[in-house]
C-alpha positions in Angstrom: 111.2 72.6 96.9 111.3 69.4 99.3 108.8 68.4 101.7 110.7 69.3 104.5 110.9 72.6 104.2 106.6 72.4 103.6 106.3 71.0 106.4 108.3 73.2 108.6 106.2 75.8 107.3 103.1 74.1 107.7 104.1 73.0 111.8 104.9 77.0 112.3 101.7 77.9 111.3 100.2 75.4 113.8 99.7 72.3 112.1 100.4 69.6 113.8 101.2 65.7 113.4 98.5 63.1 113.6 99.1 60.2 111.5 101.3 58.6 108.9 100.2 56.5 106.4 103.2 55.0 104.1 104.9 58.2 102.9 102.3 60.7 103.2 102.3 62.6 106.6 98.7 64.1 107.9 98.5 67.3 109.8 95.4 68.7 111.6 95.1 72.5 113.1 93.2 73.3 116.2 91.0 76.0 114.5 91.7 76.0 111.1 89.3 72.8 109.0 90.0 70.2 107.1 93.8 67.9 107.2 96.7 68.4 105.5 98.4 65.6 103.2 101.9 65.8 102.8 103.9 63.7 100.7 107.4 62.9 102.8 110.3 62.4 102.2 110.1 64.4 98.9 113.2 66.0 96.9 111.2 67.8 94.8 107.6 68.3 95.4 106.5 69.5 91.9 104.8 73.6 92.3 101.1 73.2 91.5 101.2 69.8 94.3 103.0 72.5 96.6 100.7 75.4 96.1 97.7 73.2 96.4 99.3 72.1 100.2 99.4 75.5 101.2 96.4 76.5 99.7 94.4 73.4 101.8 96.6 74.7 105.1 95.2 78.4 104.5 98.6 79.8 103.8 99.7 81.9 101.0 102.9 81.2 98.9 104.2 84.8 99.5 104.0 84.5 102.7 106.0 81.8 103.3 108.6 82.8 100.7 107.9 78.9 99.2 109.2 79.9 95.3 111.8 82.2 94.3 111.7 85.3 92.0 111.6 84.5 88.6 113.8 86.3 86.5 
């Protein structure tokens, strides 16, 4: 998965941009606590870094369809 695709999931959910520091883009929610760090650009953001995103932005992985099927 590549960060761009995380992060469009993270910006419909809310999120939204407040700083950038190097390559590592921070988001902040109106209601929901805490920020969001993620890292951008990114080919291929490995799945336990991209679960723990979505985790810290209160989203589920089935939800946003982040990981195919396995087989």
């Amino acid at each position: 998965m590549n960060s761009r695709f995380l992060i469009g999931q993270i910006v419909a959910d809310g999120w939204y941009l407040v700083r950038i520091r190097g390559s590592h883009h921070h988001f902040k929610h109106p209601t929901k606590p805490g920020l969001v760090t993620v890292p951008h650009p990114k080919k291929d953001l490995l799945k336990k870094t991209a679960i723990s995103i979505l985790q810290q932005a209160l989203l589920q992985e089935t939800s946003c369809q982040v990981f195919p099927e396995d087989d």
